[in-house]
ZALUMMI-847260 format. One record per residue: residue number from 0; residue in three letters; chain; x, y, z of N, C-alpha, C in turn. Coordinates in steps of 0.02 Angstrom, whole numbers. Layout:
// ZALUMMI-847260
num, residuo, cadena, n_px, n_py, n_pz, ca_px, ca_py, ca_pz, c_px, c_py, c_pz
NUM, ALA, A, X, Y, Z, X, Y, Z, X, Y, Z
...
END
This chain:
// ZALUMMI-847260
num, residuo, cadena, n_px, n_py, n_pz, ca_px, ca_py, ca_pz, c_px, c_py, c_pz
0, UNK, A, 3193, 7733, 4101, 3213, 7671, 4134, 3189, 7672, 4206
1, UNK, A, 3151, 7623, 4229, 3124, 7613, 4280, 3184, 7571, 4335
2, UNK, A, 3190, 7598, 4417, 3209, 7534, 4434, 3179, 7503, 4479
3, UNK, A, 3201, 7458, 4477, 3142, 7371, 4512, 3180, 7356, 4584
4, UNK, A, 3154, 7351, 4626, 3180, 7300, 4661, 3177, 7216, 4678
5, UNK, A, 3200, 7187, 4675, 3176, 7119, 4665, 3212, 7079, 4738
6, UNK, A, 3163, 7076, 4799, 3174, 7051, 4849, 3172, 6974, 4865
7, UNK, A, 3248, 6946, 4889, 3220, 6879, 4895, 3236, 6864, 4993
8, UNK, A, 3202, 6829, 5015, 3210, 6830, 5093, 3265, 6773, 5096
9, UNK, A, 3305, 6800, 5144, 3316, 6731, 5191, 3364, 6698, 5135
10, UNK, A, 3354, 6624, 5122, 3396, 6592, 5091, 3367, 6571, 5032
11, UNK, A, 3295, 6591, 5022, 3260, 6586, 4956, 3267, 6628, 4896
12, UNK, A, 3228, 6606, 4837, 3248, 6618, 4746, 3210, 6602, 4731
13, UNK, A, 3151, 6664, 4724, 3102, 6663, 4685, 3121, 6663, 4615
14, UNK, A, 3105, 6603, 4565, 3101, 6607, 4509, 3045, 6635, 4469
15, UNK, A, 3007, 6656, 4478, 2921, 6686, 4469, 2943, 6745, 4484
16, UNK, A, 2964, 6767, 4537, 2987, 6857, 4541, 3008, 6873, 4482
17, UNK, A, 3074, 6835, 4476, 3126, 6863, 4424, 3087, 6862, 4367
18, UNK, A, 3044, 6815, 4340, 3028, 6802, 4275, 2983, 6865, 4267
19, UNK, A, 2942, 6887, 4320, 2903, 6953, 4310, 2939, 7009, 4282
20, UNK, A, 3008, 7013, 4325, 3052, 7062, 4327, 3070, 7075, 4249
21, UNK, A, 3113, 6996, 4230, 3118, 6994, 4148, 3069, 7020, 4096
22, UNK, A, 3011, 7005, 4114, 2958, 7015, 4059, 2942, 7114, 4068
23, UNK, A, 2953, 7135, 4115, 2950, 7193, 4106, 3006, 7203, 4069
24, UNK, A, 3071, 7210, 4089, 3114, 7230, 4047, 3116, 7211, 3970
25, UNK, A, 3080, 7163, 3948, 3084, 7152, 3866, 3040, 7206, 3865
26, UNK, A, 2967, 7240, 3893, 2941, 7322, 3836, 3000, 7354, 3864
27, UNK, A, 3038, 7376, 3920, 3085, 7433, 3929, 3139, 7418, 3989
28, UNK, A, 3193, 7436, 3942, 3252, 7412, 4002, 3257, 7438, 4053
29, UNK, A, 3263, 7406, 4109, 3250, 7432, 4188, 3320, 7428, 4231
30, UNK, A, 3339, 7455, 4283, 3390, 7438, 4328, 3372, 7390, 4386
31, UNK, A, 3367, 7323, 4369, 3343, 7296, 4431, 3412, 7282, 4499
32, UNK, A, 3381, 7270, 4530, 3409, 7293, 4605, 3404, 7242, 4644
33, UNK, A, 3441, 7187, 4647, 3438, 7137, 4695, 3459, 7136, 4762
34, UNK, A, 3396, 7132, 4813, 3403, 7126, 4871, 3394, 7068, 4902
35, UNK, A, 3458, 7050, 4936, 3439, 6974, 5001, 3465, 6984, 5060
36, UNK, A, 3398, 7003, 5078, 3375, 7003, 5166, 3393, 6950, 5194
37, UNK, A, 3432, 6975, 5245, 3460, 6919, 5294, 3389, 6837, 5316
38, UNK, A, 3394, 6817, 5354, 3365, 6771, 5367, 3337, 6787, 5435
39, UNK, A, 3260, 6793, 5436, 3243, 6805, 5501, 3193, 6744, 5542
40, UNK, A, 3196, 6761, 5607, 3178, 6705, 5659, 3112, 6742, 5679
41, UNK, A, 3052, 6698, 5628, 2988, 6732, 5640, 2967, 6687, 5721
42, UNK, A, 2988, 6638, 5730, 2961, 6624, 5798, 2962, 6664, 5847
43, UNK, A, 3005, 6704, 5831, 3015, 6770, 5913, 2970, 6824, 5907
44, UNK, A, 2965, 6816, 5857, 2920, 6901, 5839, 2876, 6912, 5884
45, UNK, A, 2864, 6867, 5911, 2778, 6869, 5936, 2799, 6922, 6001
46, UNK, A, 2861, 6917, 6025, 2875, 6943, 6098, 2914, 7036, 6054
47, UNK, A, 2907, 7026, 5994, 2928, 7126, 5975, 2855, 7160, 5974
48, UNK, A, 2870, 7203, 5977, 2793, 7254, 5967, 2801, 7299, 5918
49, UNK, A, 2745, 7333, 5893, 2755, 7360, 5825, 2790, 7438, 5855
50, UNK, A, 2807, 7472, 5815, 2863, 7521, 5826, 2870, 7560, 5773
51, UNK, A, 2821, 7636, 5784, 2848, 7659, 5701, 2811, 7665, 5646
52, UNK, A, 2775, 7611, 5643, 2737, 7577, 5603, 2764, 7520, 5561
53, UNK, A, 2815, 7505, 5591, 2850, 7432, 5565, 2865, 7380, 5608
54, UNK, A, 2845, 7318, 5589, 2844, 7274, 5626, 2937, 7252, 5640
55, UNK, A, 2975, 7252, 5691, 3057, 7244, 5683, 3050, 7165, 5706
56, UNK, A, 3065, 7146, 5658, 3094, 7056, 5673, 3171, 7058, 5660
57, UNK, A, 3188, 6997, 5717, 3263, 6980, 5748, 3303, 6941, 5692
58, UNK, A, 3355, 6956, 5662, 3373, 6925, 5619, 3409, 6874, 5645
59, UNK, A, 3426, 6811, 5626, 3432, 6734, 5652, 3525, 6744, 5662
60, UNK, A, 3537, 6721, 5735, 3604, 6734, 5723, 3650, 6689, 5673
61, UNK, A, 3638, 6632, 5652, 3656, 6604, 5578, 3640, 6616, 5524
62, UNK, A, 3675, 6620, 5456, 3630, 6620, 5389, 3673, 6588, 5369
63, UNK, A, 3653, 6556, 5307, 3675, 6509, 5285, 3724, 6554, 5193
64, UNK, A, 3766, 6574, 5231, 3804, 6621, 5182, 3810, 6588, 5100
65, UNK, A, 3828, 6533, 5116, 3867, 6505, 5056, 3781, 6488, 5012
66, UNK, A, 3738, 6466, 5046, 3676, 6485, 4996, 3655, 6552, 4981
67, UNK, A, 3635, 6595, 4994, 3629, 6666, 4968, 3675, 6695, 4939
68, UNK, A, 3754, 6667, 4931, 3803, 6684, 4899, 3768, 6664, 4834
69, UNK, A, 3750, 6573, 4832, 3723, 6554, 4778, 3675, 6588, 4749
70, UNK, A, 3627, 6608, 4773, 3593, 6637, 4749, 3595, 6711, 4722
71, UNK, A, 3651, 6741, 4735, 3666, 6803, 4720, 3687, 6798, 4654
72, UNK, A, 3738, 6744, 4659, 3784, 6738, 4593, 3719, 6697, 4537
73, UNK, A, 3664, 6670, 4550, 3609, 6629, 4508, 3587, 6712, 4499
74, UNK, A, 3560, 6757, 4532, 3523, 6822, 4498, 3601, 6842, 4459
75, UNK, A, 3626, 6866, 4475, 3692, 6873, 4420, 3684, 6864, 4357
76, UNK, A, 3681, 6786, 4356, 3692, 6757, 4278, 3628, 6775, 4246
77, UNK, A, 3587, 6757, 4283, 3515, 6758, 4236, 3496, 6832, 4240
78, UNK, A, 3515, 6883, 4257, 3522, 6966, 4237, 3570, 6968, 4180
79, UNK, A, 3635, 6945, 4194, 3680, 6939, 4105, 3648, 6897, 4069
80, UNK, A, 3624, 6848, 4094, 3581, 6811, 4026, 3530, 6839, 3974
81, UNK, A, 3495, 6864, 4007, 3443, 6932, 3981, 3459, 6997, 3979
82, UNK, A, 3529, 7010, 3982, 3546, 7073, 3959, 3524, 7148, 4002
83, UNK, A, 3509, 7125, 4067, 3474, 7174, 4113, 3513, 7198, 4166
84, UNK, A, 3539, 7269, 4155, 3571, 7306, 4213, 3552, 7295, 4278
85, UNK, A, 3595, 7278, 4305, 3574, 7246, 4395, 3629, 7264, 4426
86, UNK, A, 3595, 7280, 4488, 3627, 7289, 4554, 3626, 7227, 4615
87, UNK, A, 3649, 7224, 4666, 3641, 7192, 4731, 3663, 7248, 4766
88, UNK, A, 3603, 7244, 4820, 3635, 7247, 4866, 3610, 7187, 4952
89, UNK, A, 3676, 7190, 4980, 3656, 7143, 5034, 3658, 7158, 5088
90, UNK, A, 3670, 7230, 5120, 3705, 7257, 5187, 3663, 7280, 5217
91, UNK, A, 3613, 7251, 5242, 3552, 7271, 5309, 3588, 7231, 5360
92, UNK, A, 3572, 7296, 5409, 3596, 7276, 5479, 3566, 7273, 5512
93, UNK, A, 3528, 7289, 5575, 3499, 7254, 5621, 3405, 7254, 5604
94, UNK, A, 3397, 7275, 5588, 3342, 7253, 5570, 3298, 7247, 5480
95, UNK, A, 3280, 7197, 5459, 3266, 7169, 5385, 3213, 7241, 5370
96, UNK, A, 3172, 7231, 5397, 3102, 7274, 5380, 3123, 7345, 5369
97, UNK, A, 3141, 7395, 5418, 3176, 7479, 5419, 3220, 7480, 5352
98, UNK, A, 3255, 7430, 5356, 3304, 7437, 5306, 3284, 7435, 5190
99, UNK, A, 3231, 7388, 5223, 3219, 7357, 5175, 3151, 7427, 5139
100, UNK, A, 3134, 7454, 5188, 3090, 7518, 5175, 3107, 7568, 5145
101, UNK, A, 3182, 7590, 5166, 3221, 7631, 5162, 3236, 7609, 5065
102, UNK, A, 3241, 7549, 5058, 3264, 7542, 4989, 3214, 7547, 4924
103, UNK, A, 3144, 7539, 4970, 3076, 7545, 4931, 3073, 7622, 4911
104, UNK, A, 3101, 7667, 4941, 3077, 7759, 4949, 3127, 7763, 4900
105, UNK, A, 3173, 7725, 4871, 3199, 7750, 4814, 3211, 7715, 4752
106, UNK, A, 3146, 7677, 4742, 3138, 7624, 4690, 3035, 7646, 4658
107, UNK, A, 3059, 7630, 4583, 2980, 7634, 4581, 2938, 7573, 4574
108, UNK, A, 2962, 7505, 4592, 2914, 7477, 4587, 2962, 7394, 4650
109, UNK, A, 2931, 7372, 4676, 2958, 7303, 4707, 2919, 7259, 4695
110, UNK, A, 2963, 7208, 4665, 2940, 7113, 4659, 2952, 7079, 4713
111, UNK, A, 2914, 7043, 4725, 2915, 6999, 4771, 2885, 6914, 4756
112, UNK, A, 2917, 6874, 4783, 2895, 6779, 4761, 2858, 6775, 4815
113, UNK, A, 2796, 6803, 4806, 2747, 6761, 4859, 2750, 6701, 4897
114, UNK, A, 2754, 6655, 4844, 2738, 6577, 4869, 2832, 6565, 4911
115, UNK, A, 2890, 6612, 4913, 2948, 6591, 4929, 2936, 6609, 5014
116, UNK, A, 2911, 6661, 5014, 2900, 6702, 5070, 2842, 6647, 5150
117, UNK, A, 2816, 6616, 5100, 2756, 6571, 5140, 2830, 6503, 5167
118, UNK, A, 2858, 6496, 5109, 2878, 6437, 5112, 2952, 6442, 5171
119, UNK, A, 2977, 6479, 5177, 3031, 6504, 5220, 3012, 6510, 5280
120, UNK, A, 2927, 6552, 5307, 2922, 6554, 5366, 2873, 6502, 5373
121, UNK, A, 2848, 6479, 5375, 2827, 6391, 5383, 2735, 6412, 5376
122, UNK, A, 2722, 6454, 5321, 2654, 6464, 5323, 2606, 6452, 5268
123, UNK, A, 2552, 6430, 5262, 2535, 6448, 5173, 2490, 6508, 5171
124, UNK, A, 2481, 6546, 5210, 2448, 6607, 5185, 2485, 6681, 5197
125, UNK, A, 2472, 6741, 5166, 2485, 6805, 5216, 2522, 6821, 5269
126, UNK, A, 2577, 6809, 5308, 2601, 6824, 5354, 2599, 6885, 5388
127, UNK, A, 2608, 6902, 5450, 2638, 6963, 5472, 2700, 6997, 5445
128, UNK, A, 2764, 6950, 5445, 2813, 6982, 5371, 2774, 7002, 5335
129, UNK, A, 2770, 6971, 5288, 2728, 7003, 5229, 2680, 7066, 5222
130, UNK, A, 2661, 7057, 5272, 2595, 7084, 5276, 2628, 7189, 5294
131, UNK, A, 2676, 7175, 5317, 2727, 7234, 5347, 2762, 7249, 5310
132, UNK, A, 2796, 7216, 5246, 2827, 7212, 5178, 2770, 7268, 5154
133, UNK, A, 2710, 7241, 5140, 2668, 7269, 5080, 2648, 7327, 5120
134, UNK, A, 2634, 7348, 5186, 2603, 7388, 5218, 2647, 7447, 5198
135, UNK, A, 2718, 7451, 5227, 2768, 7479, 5231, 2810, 7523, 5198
136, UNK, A, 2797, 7491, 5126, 2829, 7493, 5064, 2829, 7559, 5044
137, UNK, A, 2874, 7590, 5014, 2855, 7656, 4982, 2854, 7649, 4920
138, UNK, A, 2851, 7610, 4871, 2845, 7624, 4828, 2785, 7561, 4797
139, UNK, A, 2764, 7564, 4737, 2716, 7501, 4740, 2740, 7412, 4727
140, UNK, A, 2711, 7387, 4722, 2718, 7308, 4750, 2707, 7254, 4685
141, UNK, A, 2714, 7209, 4681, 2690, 7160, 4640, 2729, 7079, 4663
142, UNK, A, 2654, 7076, 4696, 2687, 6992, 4724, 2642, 6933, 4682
143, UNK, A, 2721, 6895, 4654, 2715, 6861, 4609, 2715, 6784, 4632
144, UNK, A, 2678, 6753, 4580, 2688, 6676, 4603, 2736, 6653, 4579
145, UNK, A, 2770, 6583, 4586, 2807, 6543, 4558, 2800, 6517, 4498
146, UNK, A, 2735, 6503, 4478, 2709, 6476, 4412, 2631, 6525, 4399
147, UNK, A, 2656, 6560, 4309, 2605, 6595, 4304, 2613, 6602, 4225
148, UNK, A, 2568, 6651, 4200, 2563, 6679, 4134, 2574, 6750, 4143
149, UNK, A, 2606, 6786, 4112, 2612, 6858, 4111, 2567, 6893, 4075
150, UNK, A, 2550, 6941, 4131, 2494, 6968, 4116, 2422, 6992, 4036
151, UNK, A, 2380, 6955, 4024, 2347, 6954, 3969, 2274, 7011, 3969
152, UNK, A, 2289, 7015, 4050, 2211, 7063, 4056, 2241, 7073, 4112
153, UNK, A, 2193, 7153, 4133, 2200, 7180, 4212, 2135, 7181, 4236
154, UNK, A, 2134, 7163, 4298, 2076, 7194, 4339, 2098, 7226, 4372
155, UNK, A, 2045, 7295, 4381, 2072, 7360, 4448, 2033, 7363, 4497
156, UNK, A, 2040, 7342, 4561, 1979, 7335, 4610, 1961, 7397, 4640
157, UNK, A, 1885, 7428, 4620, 1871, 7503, 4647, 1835, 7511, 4693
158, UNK, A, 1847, 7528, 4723, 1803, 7555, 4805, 1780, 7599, 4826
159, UNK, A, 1803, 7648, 4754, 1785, 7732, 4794, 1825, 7761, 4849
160, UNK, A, 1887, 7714, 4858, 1942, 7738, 4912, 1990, 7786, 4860
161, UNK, A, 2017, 7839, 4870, 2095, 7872, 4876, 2132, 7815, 4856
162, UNK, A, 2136, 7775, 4891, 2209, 7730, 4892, 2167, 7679, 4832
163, UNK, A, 2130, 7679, 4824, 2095, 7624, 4764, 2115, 7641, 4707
164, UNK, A, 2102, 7716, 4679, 2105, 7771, 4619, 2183, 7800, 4616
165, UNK, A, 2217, 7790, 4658, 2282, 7791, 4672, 2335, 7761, 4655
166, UNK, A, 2316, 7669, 4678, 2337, 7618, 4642, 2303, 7612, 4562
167, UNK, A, 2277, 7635, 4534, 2246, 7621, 4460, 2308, 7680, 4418
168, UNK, A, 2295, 7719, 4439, 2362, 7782, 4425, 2404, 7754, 4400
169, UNK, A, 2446, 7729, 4471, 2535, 7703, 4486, 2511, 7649, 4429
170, UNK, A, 2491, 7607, 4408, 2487, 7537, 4374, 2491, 7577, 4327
171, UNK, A, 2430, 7609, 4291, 2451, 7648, 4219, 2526, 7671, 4193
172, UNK, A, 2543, 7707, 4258, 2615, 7739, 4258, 2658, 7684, 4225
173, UNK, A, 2685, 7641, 4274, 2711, 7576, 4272, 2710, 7531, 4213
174, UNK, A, 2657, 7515, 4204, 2670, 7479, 4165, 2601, 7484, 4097
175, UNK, A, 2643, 7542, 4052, 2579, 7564, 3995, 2585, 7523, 3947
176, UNK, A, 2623, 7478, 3954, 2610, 7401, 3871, 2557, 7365, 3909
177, UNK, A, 2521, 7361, 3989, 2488, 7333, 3990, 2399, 7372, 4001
178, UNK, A, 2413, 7422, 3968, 2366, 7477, 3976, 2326, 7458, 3906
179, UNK, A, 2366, 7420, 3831, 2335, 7415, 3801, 2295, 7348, 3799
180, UNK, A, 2292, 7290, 3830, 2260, 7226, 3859, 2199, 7235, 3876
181, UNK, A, 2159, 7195, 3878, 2087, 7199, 3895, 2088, 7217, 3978
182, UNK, A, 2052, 7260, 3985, 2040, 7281, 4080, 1983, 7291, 4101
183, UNK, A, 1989, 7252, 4151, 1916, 7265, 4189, 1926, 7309, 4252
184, UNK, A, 1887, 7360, 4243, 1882, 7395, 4335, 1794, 7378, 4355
185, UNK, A, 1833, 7358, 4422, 1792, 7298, 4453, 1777, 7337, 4525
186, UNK, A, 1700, 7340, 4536, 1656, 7394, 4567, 1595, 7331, 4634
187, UNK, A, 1623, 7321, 4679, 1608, 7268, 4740, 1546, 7313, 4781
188, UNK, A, 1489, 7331, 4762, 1463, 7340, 4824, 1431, 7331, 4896
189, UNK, A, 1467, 7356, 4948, 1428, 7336, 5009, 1376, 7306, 5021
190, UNK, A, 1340, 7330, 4988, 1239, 7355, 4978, 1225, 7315, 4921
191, UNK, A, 1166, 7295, 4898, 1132, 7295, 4842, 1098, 7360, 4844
192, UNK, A, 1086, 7383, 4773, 1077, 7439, 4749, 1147, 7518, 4764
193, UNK, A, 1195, 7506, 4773, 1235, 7569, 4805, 1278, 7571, 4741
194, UNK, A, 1282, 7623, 4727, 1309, 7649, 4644, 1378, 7656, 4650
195, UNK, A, 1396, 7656, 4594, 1500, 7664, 4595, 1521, 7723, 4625
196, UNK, A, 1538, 7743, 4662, 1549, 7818, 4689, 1589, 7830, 4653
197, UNK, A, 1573, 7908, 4639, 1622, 7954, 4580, 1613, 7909, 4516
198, UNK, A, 1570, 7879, 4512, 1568, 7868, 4446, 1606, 7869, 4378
199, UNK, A, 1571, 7960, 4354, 1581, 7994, 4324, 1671, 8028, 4310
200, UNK, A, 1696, 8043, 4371, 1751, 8023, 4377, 1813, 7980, 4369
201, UNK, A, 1786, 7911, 4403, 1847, 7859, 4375, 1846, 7851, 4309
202, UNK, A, 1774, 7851, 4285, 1755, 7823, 4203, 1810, 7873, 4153
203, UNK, A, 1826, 7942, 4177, 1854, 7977, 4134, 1922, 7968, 4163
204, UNK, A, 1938, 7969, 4222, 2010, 7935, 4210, 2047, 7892, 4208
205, UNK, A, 2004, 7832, 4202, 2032, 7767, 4174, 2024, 7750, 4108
206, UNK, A, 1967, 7776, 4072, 1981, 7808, 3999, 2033, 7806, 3979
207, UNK, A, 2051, 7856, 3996, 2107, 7909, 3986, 2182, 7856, 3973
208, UNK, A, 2191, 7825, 4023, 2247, 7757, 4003, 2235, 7698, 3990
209, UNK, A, 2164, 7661, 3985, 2149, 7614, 3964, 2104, 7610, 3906
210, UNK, A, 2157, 7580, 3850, 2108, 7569, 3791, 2053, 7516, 3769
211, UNK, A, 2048, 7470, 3803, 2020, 7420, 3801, 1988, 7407, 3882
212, UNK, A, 1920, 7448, 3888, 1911, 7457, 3969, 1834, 7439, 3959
213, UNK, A, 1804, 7385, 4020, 1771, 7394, 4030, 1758, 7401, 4116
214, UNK, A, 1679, 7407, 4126, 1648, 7415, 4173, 1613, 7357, 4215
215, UNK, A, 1634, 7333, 4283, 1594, 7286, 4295, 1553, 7299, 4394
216, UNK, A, 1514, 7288, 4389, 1479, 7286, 4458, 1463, 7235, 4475
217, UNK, A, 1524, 7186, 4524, 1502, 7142, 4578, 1454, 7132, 4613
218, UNK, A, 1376, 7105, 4608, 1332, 7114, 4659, 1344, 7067, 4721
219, UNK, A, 1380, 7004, 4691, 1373, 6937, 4766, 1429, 6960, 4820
220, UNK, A, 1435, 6913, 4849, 1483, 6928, 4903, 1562, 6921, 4887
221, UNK, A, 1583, 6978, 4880, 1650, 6971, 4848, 1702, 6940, 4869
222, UNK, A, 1704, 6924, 4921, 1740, 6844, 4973, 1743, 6789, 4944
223, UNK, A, 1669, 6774, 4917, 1659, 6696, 4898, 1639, 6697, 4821
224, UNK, A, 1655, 6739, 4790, 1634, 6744, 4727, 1693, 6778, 4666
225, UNK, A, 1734, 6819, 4716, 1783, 6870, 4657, 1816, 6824, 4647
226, UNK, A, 1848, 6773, 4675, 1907, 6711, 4686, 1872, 6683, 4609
227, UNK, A, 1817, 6671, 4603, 1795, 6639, 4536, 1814, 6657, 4470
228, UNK, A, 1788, 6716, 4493, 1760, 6772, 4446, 1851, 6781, 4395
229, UNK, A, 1869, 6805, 4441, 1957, 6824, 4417, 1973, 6777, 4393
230, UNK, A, 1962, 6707, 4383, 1991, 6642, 4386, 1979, 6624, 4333
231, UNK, A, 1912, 6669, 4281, 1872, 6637, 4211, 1916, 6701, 4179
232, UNK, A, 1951, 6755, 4209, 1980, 6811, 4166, 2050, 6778, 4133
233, UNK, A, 2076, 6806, 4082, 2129, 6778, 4057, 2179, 6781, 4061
234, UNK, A, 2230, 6755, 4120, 2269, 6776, 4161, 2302, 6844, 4173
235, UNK, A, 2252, 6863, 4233, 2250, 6913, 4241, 2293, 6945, 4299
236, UNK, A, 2316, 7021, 4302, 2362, 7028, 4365, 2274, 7072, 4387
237, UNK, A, 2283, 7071, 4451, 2240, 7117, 4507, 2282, 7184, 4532
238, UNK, A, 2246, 7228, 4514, 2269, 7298, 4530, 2229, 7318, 4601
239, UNK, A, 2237, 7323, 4672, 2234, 7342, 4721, 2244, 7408, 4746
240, UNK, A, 2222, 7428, 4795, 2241, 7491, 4843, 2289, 7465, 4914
241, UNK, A, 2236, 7508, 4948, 2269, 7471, 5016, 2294, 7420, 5048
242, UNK, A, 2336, 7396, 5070, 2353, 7313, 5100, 2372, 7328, 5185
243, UNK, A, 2320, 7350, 5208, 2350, 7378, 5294, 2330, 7321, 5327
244, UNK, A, 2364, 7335, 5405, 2349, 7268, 5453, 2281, 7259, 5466
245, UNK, A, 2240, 7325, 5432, 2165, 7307, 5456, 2137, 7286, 5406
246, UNK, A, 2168, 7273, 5346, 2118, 7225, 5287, 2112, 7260, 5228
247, UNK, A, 2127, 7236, 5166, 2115, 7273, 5080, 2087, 7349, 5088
248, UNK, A, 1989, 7341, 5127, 1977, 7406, 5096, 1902, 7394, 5137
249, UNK, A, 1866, 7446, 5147, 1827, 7448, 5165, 1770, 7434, 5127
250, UNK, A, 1745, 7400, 5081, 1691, 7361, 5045, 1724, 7292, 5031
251, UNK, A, 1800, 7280, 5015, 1797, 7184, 4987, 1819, 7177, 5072
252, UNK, A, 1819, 7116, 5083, 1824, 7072, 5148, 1864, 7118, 5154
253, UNK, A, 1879, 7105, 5221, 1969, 7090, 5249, 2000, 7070, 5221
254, UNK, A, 2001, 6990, 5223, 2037, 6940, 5182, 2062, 6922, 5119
255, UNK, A, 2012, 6969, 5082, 2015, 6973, 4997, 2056, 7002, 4963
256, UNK, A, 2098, 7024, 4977, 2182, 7033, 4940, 2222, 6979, 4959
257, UNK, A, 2217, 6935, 5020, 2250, 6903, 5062, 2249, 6840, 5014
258, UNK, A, 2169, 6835, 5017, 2135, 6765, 4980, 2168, 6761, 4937
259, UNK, A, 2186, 6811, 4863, 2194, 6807, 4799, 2279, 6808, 4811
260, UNK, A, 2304, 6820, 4843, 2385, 6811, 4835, 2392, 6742, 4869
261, UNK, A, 2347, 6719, 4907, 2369, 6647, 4953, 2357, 6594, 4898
262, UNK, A, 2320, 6620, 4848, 2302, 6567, 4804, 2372, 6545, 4745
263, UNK, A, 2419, 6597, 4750, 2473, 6573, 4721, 2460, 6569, 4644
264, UNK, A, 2398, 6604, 4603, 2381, 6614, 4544, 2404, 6653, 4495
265, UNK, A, 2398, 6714, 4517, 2390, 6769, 4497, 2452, 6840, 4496
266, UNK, A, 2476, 6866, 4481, 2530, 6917, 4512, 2469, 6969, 4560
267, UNK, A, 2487, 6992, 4585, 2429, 7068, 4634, 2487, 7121, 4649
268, UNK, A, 2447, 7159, 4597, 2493, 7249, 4596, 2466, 7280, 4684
269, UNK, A, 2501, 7292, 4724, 2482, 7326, 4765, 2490, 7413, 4800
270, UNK, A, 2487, 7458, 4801, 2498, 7540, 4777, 2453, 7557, 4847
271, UNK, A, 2469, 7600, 4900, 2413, 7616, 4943, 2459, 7680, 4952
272, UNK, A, 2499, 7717, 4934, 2544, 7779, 4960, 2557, 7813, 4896
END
């Protein structure tokens, strides 16, 4: 039994989190773990500095109790509705982020509602929250949309990074009913002509947990082209590495983990620790 955490911010209810959450637990019953983070006042942030390696935002001296009550008691029912061992907890104190880290180092996997997270702090892409969420995390990630298909295929994005071959691992680990689905590991190079590094390597250990695997080499510009590409796959989750403040990975953009979660499509496994 795995347990989940399933984070909702502020005064929001991701329904797309949870439904991820559910669909894992029908292959294997999990302890999910409901967390609601106070409500924070991203307008100030700008005047905190990073610290630690976590960004500390000011939590709003109002919250709007009697909604996150609601929403506590809505994850409630729909955890007894589906028959799924759950927790809450709600007691972070002065700061959302430290606290909320602290709960990742002893969980193996966190959900998150993408599109709730944009919509709370008044943004449609990536935030700095967010972005400190996924950085931060100790354990791995999966930020989900509001409206989706559960997972029918994987792509694993490879770079020849540690943290690339790392995240392909943790995903196997996680979640092996989706190990038997069609998968693509997906190979972006810098260069024209520059070969898959380690090759020989990933090929035998993604083998190894994927039965239905193939091989693909991105030649165009993976910015303006993977967004497509993923889009003709059959709803697919994206398996990632790194998500740091300096960008995915050193061959796809910067932007290109950013891109594919802003698009509100797709779920994106994220694993960089």
């Amino acid at each position: 039994m795995k347990k989940i955490l399933l984070s909702f911010e502020g005064t929001g209810y991701s329904e797309g989190a949870f439904e991820f959450a559910r669909r894992i637990n029908e292959d294997e019953p999990v302890l999910l773990t409901g967390v609601f983070l106070p409500q924070v006042d991203f307008a100030s942030t700008w005047s905190y500095a990073y610290g630690g390696g976590s960004m500390y935002i000011p939590l709003m001296e109002s919250v709007d109790a009697e909604l996150v009550g609601s929403n506590i008691n809505k994850f409630k029912a729909a955890c007894i509705r589906y028959g799924i061992e759950h927790r809450v907890h709600t007691d972070f104190s002065s700061f959302a982020l430290p606290e909320l880290q602290r709960e990742t180092r002893f969980a193996d996997l966190m959900i998150l509602g993408g599109e709730r997270f944009y919509d709370n702090l008044g943004t449609e892409s990536p935030n700095e929250y967010l972005r400190d969420i996924l950085h931060d995390s100790e354990c791995p990630v999966v930020v989900a949309p509001e409206k989706f298909s559960y997972p029918e295929s994987v792509v694993l994005a490879y770079d020849g990074s540690s943290s690339s071959v790392r995240a392909i691992k943790n995903f196997a680990y996680l979640f092996p009913e989706l190990c038997k689905v069609p998968v693509t590991l997906v190979y972006a190079a810098s260069r024209s002509g520059k070969s898959i590094p380690d090759e020989d390597y990933i090929k035998e250990l993604a083998a190894r947990h994927f039965s239905d695997l193939v091989f693909y080499e991105l030649e165009a510009d993976p910015k303006e082209y993977f967004p497509t590409w993923l889009a003709d796959q059959d709803s697919p989750i994206l398996v990632s590495g790194a998500f740091g403040r300096s960008g995915f990975s050193q061959i796809f953009s910067r932007s290109f983990a950013a891109d594919v979660i802003a698009e509100h499509q797709f779920p994106v496994f994220i694993s960089h620790r």
